[in-house]
DRENZA-325256 format. One line per 2 residues: number of its first residue (from 1); their letters; for each residue x, y, z of N, C-alpha, C. Coordinates in steps of 0.05 Angstrom, whole numbers. Atoms other than C-alpha are relative to their C-alpha. Layout:
N
NUM) a) X,Y,Z,X,Y,Z,X,Y,Z  ...
This chain:
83
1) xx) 22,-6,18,240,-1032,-437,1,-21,-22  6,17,21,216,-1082,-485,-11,18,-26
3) xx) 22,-13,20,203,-1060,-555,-5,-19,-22  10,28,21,160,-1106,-610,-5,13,-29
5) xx) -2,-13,28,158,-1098,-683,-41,-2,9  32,-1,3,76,-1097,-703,3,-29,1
7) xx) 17,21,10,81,-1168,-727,11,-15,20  10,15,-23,105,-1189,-664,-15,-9,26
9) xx) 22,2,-16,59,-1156,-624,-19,-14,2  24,18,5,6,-1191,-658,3,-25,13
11) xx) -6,33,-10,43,-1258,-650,-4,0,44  -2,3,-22,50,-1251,-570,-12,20,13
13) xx) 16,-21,-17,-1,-1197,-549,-6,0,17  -1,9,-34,-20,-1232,-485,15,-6,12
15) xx) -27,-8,-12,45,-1235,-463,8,32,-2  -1,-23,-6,54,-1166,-472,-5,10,8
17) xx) 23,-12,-26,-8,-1145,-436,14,-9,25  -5,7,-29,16,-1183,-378,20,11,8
19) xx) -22,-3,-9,86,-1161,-383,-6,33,12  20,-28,6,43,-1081,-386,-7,1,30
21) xx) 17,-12,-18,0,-1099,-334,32,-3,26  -12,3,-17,60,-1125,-290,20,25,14
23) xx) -13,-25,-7,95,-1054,-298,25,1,-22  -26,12,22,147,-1075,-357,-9,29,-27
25) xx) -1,-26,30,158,-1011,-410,-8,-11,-25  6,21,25,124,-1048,-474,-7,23,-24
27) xx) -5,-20,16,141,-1005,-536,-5,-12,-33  -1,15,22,112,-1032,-606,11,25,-19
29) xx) -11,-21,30,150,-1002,-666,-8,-9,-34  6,5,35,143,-997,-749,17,16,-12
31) xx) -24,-5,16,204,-995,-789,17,15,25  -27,-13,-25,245,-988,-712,-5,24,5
33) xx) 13,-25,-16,206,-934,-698,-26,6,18  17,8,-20,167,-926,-629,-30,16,-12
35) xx) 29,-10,5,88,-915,-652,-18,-6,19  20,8,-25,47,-946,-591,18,-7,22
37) xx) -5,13,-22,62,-962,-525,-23,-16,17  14,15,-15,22,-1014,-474,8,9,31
39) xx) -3,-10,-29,1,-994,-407,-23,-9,9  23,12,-13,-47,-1021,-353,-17,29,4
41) xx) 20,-27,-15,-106,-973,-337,-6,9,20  0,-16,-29,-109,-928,-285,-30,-3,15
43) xx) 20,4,-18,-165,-956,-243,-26,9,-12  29,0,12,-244,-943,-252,-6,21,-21
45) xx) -1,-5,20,-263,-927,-316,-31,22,11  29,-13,-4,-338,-895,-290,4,37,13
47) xx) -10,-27,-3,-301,-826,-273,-14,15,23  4,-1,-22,-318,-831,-206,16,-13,17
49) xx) -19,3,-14,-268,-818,-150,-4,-24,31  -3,16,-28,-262,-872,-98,-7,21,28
51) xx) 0,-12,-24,-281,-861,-24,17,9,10  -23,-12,5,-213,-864,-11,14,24,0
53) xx) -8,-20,20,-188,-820,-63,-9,26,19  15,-27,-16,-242,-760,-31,15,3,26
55) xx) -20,1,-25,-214,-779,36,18,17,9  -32,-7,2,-141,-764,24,-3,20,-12
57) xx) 10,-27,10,-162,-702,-20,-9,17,20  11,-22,-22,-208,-672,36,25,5,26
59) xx) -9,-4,-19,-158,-690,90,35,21,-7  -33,-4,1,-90,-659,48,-22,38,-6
61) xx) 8,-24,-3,-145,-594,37,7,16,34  3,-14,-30,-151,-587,109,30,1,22
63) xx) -22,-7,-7,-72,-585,119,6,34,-15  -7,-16,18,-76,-527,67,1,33,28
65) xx) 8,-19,-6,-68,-456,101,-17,29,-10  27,-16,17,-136,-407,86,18,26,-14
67) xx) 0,-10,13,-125,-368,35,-7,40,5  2,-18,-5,-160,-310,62,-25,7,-15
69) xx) 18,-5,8,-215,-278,23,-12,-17,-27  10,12,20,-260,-317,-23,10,14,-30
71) xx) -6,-5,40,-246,-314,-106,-31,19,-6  16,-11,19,-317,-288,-119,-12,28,14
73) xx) -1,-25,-25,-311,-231,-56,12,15,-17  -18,-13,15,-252,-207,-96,-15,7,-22
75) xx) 11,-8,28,-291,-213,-166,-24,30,4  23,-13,3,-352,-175,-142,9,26,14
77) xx) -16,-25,-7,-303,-120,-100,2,10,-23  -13,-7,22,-269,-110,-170,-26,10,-13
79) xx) 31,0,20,-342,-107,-206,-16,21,10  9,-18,-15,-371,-59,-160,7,26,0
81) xx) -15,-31,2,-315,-7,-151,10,3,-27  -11,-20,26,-299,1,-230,-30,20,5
83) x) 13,-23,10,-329,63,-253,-28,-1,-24
């Protein structure tokens, strides 16, 4: 883990990024104490899941074993039979 004072983050910031994006622990401190860290971003910013992504989601659902009765079967059982 690398850690940078502020004023040398400033001085070598794009080296830091790179060292960030490359996977390197990049830890800036003030007065030797950790206040920020640098980290690459976790993929698309538009908060929309890759095809992919759905893919591997739908296909680890359909290892899941059924549950058995729906959540809103149960709600409207419960809703019905109070008094």
């Amino acid at each position: 883990m690398g850690a940078y004072s502020i004023a040398e983050a400033k001085n070598q910031l794009s080296k830091l990024v790179d060292a960030a994006i490359a996977g390197e622990d990049v830890v800036i401190t003030r007065h030797g104490k950790p206040v920020a860290e640098l980290r690459p971003t976790r993929g698309d910013k538009t908060g929309r899941l890759s095809a992919d992504l759905i893919e591997r989601i739908a296909e680890r659902a359909r290892t899941l074993p059924a549950l058995g009765e729906p959540s809103a079967d149960i709600i409207r059982r419960m809703r019905d039979d109070e008094p």
